[in-house]
N, C-alpha and C positions, 0 to 999 in steps of 0.2 A: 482497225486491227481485228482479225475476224476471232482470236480468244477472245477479246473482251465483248464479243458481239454474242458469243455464244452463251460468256458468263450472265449477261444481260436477258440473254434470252431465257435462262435457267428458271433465274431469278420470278420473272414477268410468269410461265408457265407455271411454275410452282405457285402463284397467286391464283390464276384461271383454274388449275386440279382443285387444288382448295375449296375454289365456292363452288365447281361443279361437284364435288364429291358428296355435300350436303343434296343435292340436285338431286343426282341419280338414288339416292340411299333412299330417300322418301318414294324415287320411283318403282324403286326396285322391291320396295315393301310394300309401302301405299297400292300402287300402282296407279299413282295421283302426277301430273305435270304442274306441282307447283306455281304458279308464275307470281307468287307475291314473295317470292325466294331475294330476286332483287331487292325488294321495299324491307323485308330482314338483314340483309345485307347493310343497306346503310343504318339502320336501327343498331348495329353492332357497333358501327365509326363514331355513331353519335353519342350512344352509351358512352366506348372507352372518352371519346373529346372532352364530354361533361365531367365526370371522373377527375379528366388531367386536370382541366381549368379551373374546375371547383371548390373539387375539394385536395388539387393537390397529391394524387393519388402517382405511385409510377407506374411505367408504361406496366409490366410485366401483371400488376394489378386491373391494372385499367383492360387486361385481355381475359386477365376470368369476369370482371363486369360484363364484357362484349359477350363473352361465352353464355351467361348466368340469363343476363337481359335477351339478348338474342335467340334463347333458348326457350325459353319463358314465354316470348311472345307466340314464337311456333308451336310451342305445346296450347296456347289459348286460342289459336289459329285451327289446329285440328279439333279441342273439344267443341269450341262454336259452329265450327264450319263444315269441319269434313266429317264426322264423328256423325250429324246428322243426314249429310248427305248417304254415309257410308248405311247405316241404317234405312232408308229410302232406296238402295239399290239406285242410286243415282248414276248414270250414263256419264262415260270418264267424260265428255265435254263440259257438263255442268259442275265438277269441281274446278277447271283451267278458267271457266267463265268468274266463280266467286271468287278465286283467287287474284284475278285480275281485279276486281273490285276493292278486295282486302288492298291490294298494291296501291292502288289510286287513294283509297282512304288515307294509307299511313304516308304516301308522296307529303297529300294536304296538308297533313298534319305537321310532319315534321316543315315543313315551310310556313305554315303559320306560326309556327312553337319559334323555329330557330331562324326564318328567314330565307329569301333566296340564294344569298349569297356564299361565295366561297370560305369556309373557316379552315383553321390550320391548325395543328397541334405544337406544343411549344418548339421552338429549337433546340433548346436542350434536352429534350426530351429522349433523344436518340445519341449516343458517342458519335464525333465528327470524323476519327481518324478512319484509312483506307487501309484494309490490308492489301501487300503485292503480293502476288510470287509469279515465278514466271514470264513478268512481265505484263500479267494481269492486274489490274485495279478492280478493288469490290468491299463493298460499304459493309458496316457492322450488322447495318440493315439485312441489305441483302442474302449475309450468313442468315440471321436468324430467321428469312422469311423460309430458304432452302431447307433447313435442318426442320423447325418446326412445321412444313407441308409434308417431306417425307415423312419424319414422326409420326404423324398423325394418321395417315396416309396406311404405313405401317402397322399404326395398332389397330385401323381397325379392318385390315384385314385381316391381323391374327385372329380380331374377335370373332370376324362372318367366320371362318374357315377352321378355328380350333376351339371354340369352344362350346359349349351347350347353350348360348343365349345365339351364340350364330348359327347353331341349327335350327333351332326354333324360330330366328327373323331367316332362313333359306324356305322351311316350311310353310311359314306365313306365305311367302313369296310366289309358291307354288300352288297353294291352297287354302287363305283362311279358314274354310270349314273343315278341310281336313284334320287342319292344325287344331283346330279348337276340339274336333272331338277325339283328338289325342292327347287331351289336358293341357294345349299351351294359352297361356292367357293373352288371347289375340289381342286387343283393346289396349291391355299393358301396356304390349309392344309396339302397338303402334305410335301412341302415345309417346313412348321411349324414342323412336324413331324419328318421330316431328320434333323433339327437342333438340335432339341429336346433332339430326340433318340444321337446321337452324341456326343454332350456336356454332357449328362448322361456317355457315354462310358469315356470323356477324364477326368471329375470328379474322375470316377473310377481308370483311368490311375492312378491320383496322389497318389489316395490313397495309392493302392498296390505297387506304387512307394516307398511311405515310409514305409510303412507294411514290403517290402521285401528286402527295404534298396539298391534299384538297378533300372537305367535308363537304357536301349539299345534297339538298334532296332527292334529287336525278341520277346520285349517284349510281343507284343501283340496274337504273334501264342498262344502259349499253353491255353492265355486264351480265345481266340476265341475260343478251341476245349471245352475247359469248357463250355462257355458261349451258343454252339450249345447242349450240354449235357443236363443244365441246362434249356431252352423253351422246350427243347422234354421235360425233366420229367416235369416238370411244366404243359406243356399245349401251344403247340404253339398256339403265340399272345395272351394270358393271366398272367394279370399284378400279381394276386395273386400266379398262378402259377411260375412266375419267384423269386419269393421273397421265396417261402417252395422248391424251387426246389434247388434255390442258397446255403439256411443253409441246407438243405439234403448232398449237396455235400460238402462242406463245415465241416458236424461233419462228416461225411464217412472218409474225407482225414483226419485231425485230430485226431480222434482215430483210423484210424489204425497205422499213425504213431507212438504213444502213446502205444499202445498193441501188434502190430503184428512188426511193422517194418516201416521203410519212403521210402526203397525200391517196397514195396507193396502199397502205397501208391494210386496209382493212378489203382493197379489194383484191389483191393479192390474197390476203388467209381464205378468204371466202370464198375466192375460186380456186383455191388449191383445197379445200374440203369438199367444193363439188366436185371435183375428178376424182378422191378417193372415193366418196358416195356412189358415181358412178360405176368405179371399179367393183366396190363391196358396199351394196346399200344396207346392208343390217349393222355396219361399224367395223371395226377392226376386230371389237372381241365380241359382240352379238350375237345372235342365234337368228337364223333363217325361220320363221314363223310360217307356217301351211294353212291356210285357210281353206278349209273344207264347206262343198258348197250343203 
């Protein structure tokens, strides 16, 4: 039934904006390509999991944990890592290289700590019942995964866009030296930025934690390759683009599973993002870049 494919597909896309959104925001400030955004990502699922089974905590608790710990680690991600490199006039390769490092560290880690294996959050953990209408079927879950991505999605573009801390992360953007010698506390915001973005990523961990009913420590590769997928089509560092880029990829895997197959799956969205890349290689909402020789 193609409602119910599309309601599915909402659902899934709104999971991908999500952890892209944390992605681009650190790009679009930073001007850093993250890649240990994945290895944050599961650090979110595994925060909320411990939380539940431990100490008994509910979900809606267990997402400001993800938030709080997720966050945390990305803020101690930029003071050790980028924060130094950022000072060094480091060449953007070398922070994707450390980042990649940080990723492989915390992979280890959490697989020594918690093992390789699949873990699951309680059953009860989520209401069972389906709302209809329509005709449509769709889980409590899945409300809440669509309401809190747009939410989130929402504030903080009212933040970039209306307020004085999002002109000041636009300025950053365009110039930390400019910025700074306009009085804005660049280092702050960057700071502010890495948690931000972070805590966005391990939010998202939970979610698809329970979407796809599975914790481990790999979790977070496949969607890091989404999540780079999703700022190209989008529009690297662009918040609107990470949100039409997220449900692009999102109804691509969806119905082809649905119509062609779940084998094709991923190769279907992959080449339906290279013909639009083709079409418009800067993204959907991107800026054409002139390199002058």
């Amino acid at each position: 039934m193609l409602e119910q494919q599309l309601v599915n597909a909402l659902s899934l896309g709104c999971v991908y904006a999500l952890f892209a959104l944390g992605f681009t925001l650190v790009f679009g400030v930073l001007g850093v390509i993250n890649l240990a955004h994945g290895a944050v990502f599961m650090i979110g699922a595994y925060a909320a999991l411990q939380v539940v089974t431990r100490l008994g905590w509910p979900l809606w608790a267990a997402l400001i944990a993800a938030f709080a710990v997720s966050g945390g680690v990305g803020l101690l991600i930029d003071v050790l890592v980028l924060k130094p490199l950022r000072r060094r006039n480091a060449p953007h390769l070398i922070p994707m290289i450390a980042t990649i490092g940080i990723a492989i560290l915390f992979n280890n880690a959490a697989q020594g700590v918690f093992g390789a294996e699949n873990q699951r959050f309680p059953a009860d953990l989520m209401p069972e019942q389906q709302l209809h209408f329509a005709g449509v079927q769709i889980s409590v879950l899945e409300v809440a995964i669509i309401v809190l991505s747009f939410a989130l999605m929402a504030a903080l573009l009212i933040v970039m866009r209306k307020t004085q801390l999002g002109r000041a992360l636009r300025a950053i953007a365009e110039s930390p030296k400019a910025a700074a010698l306009l009085g804005v506390n660049v280092e702050g915001l960057f700071f502010l930025t890495s948690f931000t973005a972070a805590a966005l990523g391990g939010v998202s961990g939970v979610l698809i934690a329970l979407y796809s009913n599975a914790v481990f420590p790999l979790m977070g590769q496949p969607m890091l390759h989404k999540g780079i997928a999703v700022i190209i089509l989008g529009g690297m560092g662009d918040i609107r683009g990470a949100l039409i880029g997220g449900l692009f990829l999102g109804f691509a895997e969806v119905m082809s599973v649905a119509y062609i197959g779940s084998t094709m799956r991923d190769a279907v969205a992959f080449g339906l993002l290279f013909i639009v890349l083709l079409l418009r290689p800067q993204g959907m909402f991107g800026k054409v870049l002139e390199r002058k020789a």
